[in-house]
C-alpha positions as CSV (number, residue, x, y, z in Angstrom):
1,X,5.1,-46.7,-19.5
2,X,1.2,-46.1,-19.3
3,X,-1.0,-48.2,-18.1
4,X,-4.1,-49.5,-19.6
5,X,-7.0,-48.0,-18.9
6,X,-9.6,-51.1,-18.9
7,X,-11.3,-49.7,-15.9
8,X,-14.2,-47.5,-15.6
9,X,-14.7,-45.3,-12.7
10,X,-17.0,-41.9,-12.8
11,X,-16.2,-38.6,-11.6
12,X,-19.2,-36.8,-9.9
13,X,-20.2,-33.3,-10.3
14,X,-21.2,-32.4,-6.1
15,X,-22.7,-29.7,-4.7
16,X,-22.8,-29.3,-0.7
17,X,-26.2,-28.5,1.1
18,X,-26.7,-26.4,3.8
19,X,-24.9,-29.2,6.7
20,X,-21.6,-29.5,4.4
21,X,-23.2,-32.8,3.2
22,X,-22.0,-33.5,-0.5
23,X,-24.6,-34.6,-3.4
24,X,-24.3,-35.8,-6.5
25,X,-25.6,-33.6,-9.5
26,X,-24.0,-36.2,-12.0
27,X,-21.7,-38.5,-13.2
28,X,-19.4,-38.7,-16.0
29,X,-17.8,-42.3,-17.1
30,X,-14.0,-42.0,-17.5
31,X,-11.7,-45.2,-18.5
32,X,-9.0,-45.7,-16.3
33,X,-6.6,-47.6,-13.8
34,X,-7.8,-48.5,-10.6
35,X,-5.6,-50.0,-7.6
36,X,-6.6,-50.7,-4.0
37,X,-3.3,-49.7,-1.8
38,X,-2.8,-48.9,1.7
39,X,-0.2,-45.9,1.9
40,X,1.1,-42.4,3.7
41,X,1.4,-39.7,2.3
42,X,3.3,-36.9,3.6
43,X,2.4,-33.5,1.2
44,X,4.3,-30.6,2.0
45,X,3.3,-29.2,5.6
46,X,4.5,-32.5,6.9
47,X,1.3,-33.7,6.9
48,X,0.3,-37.6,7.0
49,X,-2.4,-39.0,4.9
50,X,-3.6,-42.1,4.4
51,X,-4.1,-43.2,0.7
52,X,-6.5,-46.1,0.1
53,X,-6.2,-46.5,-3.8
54,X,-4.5,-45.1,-6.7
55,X,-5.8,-44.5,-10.4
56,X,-4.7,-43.0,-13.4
57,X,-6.2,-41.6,-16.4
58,X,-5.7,-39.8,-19.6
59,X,-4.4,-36.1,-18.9
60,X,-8.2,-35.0,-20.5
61,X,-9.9,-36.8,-17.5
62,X,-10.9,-33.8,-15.8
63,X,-10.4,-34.9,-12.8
64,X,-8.5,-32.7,-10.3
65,X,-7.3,-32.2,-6.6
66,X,-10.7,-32.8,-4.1
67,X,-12.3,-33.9,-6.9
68,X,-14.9,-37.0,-5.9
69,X,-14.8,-40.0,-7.7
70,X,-16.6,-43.4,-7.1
71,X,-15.8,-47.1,-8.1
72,X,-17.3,-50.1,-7.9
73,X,-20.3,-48.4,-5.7
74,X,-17.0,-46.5,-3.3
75,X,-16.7,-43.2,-3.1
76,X,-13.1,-41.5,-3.0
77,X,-11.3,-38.0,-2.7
78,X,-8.6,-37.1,-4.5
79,X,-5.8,-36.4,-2.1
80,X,-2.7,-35.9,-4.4
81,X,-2.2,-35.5,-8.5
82,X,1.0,-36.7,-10.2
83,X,1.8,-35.5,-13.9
84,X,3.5,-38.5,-15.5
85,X,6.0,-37.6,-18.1
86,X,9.3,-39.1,-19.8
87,X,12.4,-37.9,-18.9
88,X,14.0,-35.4,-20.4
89,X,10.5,-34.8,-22.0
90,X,7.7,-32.3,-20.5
91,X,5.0,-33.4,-22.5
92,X,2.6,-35.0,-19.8
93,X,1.7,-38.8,-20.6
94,X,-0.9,-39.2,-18.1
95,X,-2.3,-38.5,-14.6
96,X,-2.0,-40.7,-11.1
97,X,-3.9,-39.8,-8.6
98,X,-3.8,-40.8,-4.6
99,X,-7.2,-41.3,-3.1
100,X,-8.6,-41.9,0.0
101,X,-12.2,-43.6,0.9
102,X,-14.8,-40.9,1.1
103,X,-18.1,-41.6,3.1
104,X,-21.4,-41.4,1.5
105,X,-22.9,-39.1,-1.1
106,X,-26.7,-38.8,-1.7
């Protein structure tokens, strides 16, 4: 079951300066789902990370792995993408995403 996108986050189009630093080039409004959670991840080296909110969108949302995205003035990095489908069906429904609390970008 989807679920409604009522939410409106924006994901930013960075560039990194000469320190690392990211900054923001531009933003691009996309409706979506947006959950505050506090959970581990462990991706496939048997690494832990720490998610601090989920959100899903449409499957045309652009938004990808590392991608930045900011909510309510928070900025986040995408940490893991899920494909959503039916079973028995491969057509993809749409796209959750675990994201962890990124610092601040200029």
């Amino acid at each position: 079951m989807k679920p409604p996108m009522l939410q409106t986050c924006y994901k930013l189009t960075t560039s990194q300066n000469s320190y690392g630093d990211y900054t923001s080039t531009s933003e691009t409004a996309i409706d979506c789902h947006f959950r505050y959670i506090n959970q581990q991840i462990f991706d496939s080296n048997n690494q832990v990370i720490q998610s601090d909110a989920m959100l899903w969108t449409d499957i045309d949302s652009g938004i990808a792995l590392k991608s930045i995205i900011k909510y309510e003035g928070e900025h986040y990095i995408v940490e893991k993408v899920t494909k959503a489908r039916r079973l028995r069906e491969t057509e993809v429904q749409f796209l959750k995403f675990e994201l962890k609390r990124y610092g601040v970008i200029s």
